[in-house]
VEXDREN-219407 format. One line per 5 residues: for each residue x, y, z of N, C-alpha, C. Coordinates in Angstrom, 2 decimals, always signed. Last residue first. Example, Ala and Ser with C-alpha at 12.3 -4.5 7.8 and 13.67 -1.06 7.14 Angstrom:
+12.85:-2.25:+7.08:+13.67:-1.06:+7.14:+12.90:+0.03:+7.87; +13.19:-5.69:+7.80:+12.30:-4.50:+7.80:+13.20:-3.30:+7.80
//
This chain:
+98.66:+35.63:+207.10:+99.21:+34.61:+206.67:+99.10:+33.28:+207.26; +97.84:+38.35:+207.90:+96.53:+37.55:+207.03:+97.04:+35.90:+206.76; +100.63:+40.06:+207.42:+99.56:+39.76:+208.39:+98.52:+38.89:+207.43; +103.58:+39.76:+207.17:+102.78:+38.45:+207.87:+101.45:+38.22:+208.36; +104.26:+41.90:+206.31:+104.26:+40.81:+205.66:+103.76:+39.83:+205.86
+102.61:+45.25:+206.97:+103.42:+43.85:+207.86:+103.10:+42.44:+207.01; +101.78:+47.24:+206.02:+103.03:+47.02:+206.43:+104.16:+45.90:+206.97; +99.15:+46.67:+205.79:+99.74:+46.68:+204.54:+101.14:+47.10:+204.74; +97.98:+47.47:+208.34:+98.04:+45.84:+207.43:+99.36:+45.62:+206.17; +98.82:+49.44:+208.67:+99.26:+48.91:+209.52:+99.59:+47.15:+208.84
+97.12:+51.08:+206.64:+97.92:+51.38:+206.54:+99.10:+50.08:+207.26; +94.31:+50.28:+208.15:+94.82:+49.91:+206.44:+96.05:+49.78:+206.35; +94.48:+51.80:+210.39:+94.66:+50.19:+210.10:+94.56:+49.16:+208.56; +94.43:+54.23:+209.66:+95.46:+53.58:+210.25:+95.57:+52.12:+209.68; +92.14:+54.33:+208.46:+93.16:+54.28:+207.39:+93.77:+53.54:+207.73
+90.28:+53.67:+210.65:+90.32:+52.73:+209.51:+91.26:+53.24:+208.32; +90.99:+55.82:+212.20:+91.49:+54.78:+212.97:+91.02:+53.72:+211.78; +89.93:+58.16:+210.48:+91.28:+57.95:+210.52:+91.80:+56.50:+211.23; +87.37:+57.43:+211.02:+87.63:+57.61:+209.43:+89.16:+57.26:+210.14; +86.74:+58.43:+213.62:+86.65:+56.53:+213.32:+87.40:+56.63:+211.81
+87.06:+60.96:+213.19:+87.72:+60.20:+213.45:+87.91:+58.92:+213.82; +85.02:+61.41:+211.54:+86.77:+61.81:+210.80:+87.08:+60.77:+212.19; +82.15:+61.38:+210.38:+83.17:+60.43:+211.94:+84.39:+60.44:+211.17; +80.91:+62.72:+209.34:+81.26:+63.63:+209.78:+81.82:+62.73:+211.12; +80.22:+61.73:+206.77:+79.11:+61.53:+207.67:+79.10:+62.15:+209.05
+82.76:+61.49:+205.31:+81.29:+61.77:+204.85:+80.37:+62.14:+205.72; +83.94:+59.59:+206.66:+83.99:+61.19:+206.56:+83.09:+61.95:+206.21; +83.32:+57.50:+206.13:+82.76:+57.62:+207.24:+83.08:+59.45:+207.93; +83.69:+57.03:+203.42:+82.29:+57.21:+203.81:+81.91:+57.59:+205.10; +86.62:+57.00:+203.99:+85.68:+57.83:+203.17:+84.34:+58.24:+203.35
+86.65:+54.71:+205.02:+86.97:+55.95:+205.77:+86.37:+56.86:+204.84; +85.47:+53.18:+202.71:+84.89:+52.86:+204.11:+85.42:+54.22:+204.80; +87.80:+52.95:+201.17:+86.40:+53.92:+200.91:+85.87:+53.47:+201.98; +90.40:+52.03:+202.43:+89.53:+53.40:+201.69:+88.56:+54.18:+201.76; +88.91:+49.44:+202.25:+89.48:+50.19:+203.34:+88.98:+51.92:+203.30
+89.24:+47.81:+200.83:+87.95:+48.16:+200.85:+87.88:+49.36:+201.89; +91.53:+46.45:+200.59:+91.19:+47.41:+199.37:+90.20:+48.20:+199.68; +92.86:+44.76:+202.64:+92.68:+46.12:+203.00:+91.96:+47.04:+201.87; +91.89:+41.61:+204.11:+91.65:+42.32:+202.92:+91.77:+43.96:+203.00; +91.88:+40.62:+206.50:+93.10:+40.34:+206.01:+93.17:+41.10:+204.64
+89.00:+40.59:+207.67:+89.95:+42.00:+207.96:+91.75:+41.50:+207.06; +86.43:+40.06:+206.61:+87.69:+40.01:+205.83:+88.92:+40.67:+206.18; +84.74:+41.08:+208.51:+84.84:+39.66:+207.85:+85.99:+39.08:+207.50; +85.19:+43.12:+209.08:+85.19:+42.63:+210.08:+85.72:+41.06:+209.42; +84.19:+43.97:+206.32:+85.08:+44.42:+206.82:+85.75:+43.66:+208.19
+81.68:+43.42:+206.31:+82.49:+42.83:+205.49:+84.35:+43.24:+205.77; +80.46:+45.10:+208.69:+80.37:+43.54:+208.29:+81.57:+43.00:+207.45; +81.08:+47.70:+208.02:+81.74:+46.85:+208.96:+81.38:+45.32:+209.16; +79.63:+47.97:+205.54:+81.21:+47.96:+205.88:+81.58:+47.44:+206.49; +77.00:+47.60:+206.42:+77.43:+46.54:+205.68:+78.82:+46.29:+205.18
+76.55:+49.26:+208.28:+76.61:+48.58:+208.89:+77.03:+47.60:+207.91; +76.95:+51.86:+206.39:+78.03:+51.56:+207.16:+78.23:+50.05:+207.96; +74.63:+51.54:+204.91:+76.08:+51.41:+203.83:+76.94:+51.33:+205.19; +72.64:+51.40:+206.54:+72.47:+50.51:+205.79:+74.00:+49.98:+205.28; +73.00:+54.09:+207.57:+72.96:+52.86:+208.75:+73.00:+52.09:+207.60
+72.26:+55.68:+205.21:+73.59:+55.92:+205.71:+73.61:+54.65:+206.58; +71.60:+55.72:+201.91:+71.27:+55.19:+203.08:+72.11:+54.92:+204.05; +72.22:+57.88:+200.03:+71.81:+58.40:+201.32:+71.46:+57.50:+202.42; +72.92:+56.68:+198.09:+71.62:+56.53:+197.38:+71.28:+57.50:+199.11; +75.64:+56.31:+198.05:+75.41:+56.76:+197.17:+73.69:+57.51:+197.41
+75.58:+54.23:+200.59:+76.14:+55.38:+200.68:+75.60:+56.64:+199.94; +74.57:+51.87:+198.87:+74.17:+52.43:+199.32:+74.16:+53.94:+200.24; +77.56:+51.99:+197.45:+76.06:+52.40:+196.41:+75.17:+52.78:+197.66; +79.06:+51.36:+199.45:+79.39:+52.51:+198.28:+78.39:+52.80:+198.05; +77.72:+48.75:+199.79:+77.75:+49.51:+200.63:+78.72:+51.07:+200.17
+78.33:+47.58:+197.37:+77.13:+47.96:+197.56:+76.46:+48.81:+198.91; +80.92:+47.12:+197.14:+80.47:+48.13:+196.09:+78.77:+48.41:+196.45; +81.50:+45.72:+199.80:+81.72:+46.81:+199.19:+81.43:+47.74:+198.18; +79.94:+42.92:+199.06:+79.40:+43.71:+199.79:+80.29:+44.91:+199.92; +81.75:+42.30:+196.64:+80.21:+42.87:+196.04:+79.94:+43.46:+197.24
+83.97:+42.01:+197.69:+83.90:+43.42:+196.84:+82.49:+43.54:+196.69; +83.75:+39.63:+199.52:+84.27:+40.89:+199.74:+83.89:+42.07:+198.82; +80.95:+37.60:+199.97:+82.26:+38.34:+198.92:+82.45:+39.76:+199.14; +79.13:+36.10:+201.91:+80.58:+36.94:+202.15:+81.66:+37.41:+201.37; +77.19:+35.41:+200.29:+76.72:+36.55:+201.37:+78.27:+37.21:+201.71
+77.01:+34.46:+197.25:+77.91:+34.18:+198.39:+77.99:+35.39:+199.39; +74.24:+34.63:+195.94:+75.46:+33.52:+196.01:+76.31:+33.55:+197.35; +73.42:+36.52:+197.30:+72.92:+35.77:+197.12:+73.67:+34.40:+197.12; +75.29:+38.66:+196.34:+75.43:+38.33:+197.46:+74.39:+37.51:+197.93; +74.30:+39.21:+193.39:+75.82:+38.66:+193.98:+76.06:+38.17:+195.33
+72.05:+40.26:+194.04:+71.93:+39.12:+193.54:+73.28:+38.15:+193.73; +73.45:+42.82:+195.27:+72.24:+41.38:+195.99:+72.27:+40.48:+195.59; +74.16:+43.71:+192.64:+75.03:+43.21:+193.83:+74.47:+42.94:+195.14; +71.91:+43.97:+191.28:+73.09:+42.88:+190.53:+73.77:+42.69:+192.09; +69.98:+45.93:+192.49:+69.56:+44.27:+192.24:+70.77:+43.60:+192.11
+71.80:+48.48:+192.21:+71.77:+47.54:+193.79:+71.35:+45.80:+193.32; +71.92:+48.52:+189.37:+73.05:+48.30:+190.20:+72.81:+47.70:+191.59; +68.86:+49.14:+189.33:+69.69:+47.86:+188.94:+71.16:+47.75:+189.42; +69.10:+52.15:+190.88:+68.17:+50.41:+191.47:+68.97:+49.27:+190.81; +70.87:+53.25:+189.28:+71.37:+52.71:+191.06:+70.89:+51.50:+191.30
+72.89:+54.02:+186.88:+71.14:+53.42:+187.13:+71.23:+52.65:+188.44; +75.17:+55.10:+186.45:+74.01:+56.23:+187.29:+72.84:+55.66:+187.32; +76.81:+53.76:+184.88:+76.44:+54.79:+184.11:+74.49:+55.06:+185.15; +78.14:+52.84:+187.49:+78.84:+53.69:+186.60:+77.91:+54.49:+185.66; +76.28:+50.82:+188.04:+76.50:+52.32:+189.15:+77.24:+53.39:+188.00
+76.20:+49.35:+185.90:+74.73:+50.15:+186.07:+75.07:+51.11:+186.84; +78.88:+48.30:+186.16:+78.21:+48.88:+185.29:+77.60:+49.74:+185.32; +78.47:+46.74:+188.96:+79.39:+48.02:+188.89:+79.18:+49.02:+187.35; +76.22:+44.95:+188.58:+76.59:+46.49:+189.11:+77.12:+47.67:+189.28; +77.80:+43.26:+186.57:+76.68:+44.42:+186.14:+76.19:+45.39:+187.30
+79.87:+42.78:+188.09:+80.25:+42.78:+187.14:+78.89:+43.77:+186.72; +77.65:+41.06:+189.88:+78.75:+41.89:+190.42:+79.31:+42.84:+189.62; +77.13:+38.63:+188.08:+76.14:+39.66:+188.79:+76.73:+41.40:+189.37; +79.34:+37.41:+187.50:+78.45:+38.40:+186.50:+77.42:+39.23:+186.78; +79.78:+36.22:+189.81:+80.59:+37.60:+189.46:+80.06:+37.99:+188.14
+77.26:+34.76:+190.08:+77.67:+36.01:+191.10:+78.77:+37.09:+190.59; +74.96:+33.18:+188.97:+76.59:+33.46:+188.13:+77.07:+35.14:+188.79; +72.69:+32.39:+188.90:+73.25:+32.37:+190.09:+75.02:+32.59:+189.94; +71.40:+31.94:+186.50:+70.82:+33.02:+187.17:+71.84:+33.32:+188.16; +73.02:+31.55:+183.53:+73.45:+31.12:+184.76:+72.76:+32.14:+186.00
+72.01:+32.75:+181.50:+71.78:+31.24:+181.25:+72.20:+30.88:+182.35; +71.34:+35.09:+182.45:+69.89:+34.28:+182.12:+70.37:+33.13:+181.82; +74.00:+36.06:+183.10:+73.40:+35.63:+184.28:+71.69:+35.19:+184.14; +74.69:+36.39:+180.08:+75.36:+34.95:+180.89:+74.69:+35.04:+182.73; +73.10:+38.47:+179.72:+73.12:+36.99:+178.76:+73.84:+35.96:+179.59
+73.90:+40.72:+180.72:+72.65:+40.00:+181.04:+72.69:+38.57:+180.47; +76.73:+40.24:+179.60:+76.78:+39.96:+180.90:+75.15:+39.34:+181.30; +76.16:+41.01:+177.21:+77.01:+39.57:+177.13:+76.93:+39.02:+178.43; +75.40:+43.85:+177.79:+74.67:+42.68:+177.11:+75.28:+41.60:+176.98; +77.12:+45.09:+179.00:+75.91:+44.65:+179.79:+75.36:+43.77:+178.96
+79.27:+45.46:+176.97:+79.84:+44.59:+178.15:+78.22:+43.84:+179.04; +78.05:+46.88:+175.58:+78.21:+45.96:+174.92:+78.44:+44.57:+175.96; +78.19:+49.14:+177.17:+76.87:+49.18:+176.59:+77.02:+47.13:+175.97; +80.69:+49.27:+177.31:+80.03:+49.12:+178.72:+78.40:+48.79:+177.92; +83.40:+49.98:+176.09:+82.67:+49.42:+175.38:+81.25:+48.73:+176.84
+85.85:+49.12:+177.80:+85.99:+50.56:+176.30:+84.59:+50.27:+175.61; +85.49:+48.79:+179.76:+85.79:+50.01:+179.94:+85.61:+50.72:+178.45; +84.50:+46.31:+179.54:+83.79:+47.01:+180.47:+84.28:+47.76:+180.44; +85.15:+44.08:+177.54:+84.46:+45.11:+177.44:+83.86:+45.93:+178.67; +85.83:+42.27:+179.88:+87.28:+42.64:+178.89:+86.86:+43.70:+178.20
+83.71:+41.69:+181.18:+84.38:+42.21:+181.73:+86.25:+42.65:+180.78; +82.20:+39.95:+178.73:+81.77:+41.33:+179.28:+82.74:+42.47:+180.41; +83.99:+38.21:+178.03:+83.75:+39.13:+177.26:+83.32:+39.87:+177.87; +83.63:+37.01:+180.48:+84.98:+37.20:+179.83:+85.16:+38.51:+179.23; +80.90:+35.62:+179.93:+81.49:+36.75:+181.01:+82.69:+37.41:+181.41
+80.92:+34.56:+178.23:+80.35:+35.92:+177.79:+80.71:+36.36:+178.87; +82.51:+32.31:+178.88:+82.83:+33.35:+177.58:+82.42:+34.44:+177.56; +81.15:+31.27:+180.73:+82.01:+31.91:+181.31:+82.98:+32.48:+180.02; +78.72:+30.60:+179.22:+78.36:+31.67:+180.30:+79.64:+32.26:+180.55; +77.67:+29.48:+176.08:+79.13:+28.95:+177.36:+78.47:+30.42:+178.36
+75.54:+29.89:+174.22:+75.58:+29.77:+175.79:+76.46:+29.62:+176.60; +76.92:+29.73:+171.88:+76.49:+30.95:+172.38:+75.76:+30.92:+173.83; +79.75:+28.53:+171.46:+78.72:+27.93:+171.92:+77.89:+29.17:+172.29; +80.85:+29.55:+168.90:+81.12:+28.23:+168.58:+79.79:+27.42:+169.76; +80.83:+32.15:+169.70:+80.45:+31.26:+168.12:+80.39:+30.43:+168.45
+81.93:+32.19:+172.05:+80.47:+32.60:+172.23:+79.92:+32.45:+170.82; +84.73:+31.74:+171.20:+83.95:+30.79:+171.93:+82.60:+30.83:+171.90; +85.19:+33.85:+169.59:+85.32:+32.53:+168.95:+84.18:+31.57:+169.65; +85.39:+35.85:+171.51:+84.13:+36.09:+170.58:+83.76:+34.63:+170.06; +87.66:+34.80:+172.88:+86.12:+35.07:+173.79:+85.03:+34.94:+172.36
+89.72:+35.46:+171.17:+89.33:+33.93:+171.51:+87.79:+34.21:+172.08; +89.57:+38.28:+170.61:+89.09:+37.07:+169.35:+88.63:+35.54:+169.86; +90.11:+39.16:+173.20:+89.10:+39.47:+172.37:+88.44:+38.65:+171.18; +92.69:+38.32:+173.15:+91.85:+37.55:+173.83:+90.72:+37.55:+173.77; +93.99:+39.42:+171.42:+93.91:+38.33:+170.89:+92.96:+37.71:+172.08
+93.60:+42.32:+172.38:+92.96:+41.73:+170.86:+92.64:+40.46:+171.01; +95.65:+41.76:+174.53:+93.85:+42.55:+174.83:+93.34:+41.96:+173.69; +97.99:+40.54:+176.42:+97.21:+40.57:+174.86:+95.88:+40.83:+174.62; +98.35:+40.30:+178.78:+98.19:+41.51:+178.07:+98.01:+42.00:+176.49; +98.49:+37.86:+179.78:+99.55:+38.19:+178.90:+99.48:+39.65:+178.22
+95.85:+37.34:+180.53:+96.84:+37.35:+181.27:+98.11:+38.07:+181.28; +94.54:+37.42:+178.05:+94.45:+38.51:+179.26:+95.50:+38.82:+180.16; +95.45:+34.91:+177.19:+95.93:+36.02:+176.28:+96.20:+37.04:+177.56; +94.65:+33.41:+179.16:+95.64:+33.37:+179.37:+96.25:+34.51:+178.64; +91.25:+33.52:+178.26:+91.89:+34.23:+179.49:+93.62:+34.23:+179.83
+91.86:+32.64:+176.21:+91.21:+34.35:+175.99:+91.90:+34.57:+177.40; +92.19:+29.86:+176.57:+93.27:+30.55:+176.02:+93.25:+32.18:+175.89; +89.46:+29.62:+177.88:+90.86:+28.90:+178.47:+92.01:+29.86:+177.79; +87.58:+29.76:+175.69:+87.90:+30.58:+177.06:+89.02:+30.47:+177.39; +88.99:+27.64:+174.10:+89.03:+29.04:+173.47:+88.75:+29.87:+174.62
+87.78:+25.71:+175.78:+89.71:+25.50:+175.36:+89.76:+27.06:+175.15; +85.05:+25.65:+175.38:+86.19:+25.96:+176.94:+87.25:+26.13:+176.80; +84.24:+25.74:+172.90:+84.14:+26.96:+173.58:+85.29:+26.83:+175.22; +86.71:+23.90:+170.89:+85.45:+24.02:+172.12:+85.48:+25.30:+172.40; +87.96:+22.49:+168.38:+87.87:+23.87:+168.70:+86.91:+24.30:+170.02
+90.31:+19.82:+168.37:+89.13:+20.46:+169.02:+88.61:+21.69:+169.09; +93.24:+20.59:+167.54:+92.18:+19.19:+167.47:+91.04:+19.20:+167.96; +93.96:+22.39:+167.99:+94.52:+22.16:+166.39:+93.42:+20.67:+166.39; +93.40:+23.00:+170.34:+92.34:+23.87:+169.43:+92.67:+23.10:+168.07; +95.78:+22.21:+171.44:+94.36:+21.44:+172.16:+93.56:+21.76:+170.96
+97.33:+24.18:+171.05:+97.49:+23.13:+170.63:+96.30:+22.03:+170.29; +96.41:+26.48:+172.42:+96.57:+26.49:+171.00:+96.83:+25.03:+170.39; +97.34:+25.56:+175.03:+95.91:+25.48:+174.67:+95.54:+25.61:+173.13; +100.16:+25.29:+175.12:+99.09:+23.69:+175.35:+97.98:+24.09:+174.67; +100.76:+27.85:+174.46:+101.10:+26.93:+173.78:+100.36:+25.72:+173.99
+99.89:+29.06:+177.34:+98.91:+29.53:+175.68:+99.59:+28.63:+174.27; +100.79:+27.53:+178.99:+99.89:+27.48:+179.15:+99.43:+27.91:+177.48; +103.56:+29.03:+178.48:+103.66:+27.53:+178.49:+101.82:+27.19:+178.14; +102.95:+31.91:+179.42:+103.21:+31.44:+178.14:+103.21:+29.60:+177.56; +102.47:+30.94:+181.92:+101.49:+31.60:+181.00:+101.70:+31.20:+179.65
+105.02:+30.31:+183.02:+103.52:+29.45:+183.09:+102.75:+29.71:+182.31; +106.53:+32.85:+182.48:+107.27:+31.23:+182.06:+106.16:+30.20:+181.69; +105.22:+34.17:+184.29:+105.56:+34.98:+182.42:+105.57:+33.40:+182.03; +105.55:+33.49:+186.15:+104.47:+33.84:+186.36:+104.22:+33.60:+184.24; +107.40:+30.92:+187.74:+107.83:+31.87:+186.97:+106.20:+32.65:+186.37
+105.85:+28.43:+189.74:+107.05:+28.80:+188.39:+106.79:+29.97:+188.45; +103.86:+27.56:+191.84:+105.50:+27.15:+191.69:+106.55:+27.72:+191.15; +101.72:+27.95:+190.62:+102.00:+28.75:+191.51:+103.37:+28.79:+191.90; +99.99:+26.84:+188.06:+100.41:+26.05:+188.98:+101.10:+27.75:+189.61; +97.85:+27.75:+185.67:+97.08:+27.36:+187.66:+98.29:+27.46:+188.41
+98.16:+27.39:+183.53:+98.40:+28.42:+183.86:+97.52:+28.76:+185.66; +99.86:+24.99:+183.70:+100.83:+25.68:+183.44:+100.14:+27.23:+183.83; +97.00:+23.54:+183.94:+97.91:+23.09:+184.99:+99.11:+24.61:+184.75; +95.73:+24.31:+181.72:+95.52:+24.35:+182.82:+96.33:+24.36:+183.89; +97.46:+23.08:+179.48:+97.59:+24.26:+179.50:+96.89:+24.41:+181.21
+97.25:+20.09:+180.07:+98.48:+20.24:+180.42:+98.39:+22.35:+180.68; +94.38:+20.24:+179.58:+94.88:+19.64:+180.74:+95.86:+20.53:+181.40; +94.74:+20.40:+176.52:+93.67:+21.22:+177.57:+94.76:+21.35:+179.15; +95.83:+17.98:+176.15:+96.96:+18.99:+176.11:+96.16:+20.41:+176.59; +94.13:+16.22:+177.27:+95.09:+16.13:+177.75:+96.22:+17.15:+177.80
+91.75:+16.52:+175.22:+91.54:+16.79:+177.09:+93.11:+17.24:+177.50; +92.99:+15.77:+172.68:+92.74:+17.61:+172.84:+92.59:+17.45:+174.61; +95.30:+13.83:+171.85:+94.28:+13.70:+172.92:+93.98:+15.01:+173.32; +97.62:+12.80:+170.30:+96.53:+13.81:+170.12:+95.22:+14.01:+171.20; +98.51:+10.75:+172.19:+99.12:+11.83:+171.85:+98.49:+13.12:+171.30
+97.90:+8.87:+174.36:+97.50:+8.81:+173.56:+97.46:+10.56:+172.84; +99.99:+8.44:+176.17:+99.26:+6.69:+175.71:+98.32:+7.50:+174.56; +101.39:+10.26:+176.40:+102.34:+9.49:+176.16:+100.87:+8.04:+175.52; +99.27:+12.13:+177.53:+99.74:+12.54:+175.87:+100.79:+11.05:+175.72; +98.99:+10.63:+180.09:+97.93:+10.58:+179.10:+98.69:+11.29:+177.79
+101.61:+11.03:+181.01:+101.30:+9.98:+181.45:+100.25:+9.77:+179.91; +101.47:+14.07:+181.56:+101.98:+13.56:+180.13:+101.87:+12.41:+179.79; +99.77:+13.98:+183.25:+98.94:+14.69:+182.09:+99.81:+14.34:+181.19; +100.84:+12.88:+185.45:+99.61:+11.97:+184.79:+99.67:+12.84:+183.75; +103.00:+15.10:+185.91:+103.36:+13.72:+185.51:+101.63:+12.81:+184.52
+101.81:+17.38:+186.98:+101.98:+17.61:+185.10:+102.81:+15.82:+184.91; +100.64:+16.56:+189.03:+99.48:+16.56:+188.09:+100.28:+16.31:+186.77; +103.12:+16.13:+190.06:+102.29:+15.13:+189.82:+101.00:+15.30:+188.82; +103.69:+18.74:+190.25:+104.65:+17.94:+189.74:+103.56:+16.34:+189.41; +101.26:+20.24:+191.73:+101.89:+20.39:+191.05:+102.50:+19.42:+189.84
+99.13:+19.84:+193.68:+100.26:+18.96:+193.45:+100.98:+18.87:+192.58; +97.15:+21.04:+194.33:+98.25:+21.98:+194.44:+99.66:+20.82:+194.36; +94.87:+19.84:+194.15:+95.32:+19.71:+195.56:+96.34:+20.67:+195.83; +94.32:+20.60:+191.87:+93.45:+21.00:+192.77:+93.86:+20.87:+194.06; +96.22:+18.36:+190.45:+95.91:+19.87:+190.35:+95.65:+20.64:+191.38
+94.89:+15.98:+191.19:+96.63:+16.47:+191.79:+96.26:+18.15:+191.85; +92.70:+16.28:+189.61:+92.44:+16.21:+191.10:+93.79:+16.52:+191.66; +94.12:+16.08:+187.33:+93.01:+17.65:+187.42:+92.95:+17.16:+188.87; +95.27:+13.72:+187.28:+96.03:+14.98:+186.99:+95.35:+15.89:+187.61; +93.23:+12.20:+187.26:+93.77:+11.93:+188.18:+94.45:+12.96:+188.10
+91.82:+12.81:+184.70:+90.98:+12.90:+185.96:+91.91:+12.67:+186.98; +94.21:+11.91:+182.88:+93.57:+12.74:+183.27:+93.01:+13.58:+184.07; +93.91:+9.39:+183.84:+95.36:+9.44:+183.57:+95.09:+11.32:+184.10; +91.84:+8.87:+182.29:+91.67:+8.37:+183.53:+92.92:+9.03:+184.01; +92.42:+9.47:+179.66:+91.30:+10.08:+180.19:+91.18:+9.83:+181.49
+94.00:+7.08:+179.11:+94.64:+8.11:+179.28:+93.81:+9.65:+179.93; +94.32:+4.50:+181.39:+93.76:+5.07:+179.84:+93.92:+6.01:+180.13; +95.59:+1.86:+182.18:+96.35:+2.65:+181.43:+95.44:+3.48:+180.13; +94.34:+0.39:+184.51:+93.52:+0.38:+182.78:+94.16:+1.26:+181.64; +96.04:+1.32:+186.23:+95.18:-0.78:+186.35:+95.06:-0.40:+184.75
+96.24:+3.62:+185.94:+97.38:+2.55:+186.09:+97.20:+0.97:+185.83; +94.44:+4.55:+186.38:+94.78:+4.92:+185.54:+95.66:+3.95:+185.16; +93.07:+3.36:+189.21:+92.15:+3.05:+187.84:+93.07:+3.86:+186.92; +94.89:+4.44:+190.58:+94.48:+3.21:+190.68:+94.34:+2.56:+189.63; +94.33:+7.85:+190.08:+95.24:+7.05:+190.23:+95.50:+5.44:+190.22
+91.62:+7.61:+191.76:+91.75:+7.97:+189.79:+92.98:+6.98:+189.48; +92.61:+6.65:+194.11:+91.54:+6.05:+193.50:+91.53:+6.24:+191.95; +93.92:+8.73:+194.80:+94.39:+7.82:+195.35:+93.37:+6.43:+194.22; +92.18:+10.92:+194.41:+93.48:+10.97:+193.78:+94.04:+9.54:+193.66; +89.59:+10.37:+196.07:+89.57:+10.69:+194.72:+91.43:+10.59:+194.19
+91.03:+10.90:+199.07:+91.01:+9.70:+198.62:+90.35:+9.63:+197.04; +91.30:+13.69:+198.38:+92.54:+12.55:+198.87:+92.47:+11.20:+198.14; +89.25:+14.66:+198.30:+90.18:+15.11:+197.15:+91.18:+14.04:+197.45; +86.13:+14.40:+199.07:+87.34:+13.47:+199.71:+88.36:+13.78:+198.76; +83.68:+16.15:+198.15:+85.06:+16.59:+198.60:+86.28:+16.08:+199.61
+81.97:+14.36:+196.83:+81.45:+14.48:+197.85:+82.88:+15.28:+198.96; +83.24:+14.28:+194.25:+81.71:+14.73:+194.74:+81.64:+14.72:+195.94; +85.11:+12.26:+194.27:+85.44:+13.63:+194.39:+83.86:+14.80:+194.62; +83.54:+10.33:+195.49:+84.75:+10.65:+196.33:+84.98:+12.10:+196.16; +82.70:+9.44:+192.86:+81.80:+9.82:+194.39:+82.74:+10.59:+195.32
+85.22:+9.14:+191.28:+83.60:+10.22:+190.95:+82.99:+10.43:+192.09; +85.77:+6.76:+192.31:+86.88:+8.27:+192.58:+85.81:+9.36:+192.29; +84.13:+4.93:+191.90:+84.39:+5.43:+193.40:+85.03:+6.81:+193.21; +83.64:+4.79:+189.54:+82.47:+5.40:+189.91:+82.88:+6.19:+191.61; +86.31:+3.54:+188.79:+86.13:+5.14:+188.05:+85.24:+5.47:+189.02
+86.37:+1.00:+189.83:+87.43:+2.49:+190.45:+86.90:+3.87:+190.49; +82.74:+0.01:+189.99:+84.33:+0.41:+189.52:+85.28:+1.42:+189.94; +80.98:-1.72:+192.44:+81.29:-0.37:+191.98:+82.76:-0.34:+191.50
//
């Protein structure tokens, strides 16, 4: 078995260590720059900052037009956590524009829609998303870009990019999530409940879908249903206060003001102390 197949198993099977240690190996033994690569994106992931952006120039130095590599490099600038928020971003929408002068892919063009977003460039991220869903009308995480960049000014448009990316990805939870909150908004409950089941399908413990659906069920009068799935997720996530809120809310509703007030409190308590959740 070659370097390459070991670091592939390694990282499959979530040894990130020994995958680094191994890409690494094989970049160096065979100085290729795609290998150079794969060793960067695993630094990445570890949060290794300085090392990832070493292999990624490692690979533009052996082979300069290389669209993966300057992909790569935008990734890393708009992942790393280290810098300057404005400084990364912007760094990031220069790699990826670059990457495009030699590749136009639907991922590079996600890649750069979402850094536009980032940047509060609403249009231009609008153009990259549309670009991408040209170029592949199945990418999933284009249309789901698109559907949540259309979800306020444009919801009719937003559900259709969204049904579209949870038929090519049935199990694509925040597109699932994403069309609940839709369907609650414009008052179609049942499908709103299906999307944020279906969300919690994927991952039984995401915080907001089991919130927006314990809202909805609230909504619909099922009272034991919407509280016991508060305090689930709630319990779950107690380092999370957003959900807070409306949980006292609901529990006013129902005429427990004062369990309602001992879950502001402790909203309130969280969100005073710098250290809590840390």
């Amino acid at each position: 078995m070659d370097l390459e197949e070991q670091a592939e198993r390694a990282e499959e099977r979530g040894d990130l260590q020994a995958s680094l240690g191994l890409w690494k190996e094989a970049a160096e033994k065979d100085q290729d720059a795609v290998s150079y690569c794969r060793y960067g994106l695993v630094a990445e992931e570890l949060g290794r900052w300085d090392e990832a952006f070493r292999a990624f120039s490692e690979a533009l130095r052996l082979e300069p037009n290389l669209s993966l590599a300057m992909e790569s490099m935008g990734d890393l600038w708009a992942t790393r956590t280290d810098t300057e928020s404005l400084e990364s971003l912007t760094k990031a929408r220069e790699w990826f524009l670059k990457a495009l002068k030699y590749e136009r892919t639907a991922r590079v063009l996600t890649f750069l829609g979402s850094t536009h977003r980032a940047l509060g460039e609403l249009e231009k991220a609008q153009t990259a998303f549309e670009e991408a869903v040209t170029v592949n009308p199945d990418y999933e995480e284009a249309l789901y870009n698109l559907g949540v960049l259309e979800e306020k000014a444009n919801p009719s448009r937003a559900i259709e990019v969204l049904e579209r990316a949870t038929q090519i990805d049935p199990r694509y939870g925040a597109a699932h999530q994403a069309l609940g909150r839709l369907y609650q908004k414009g008052k179609d409950l049942p499908r709103a409940e299906y999307h944020f089941r279906r969300s919690l399908e994927v991952d039984p413990a995401d915080y907001w879908s089991n919130i927006y659906l314990a809202n909805l069920l609230g909504a619909l009068g099922r009272n034991e249903e919407a509280e016991q799935t508060y305090r689930f997720v709630t319990d779950l996530h107690p380092e999370i206060t957003g959900g807070l809120d409306l949980f006292a809310r609901f529990l006013d509703s129902v005429g427990k003001q004062e369990e309602a007030a001992k879950i502001r409190e402790r909203g309130l308590s969280q969100a005073s102390d710098p250290d809590f959740g840390v």
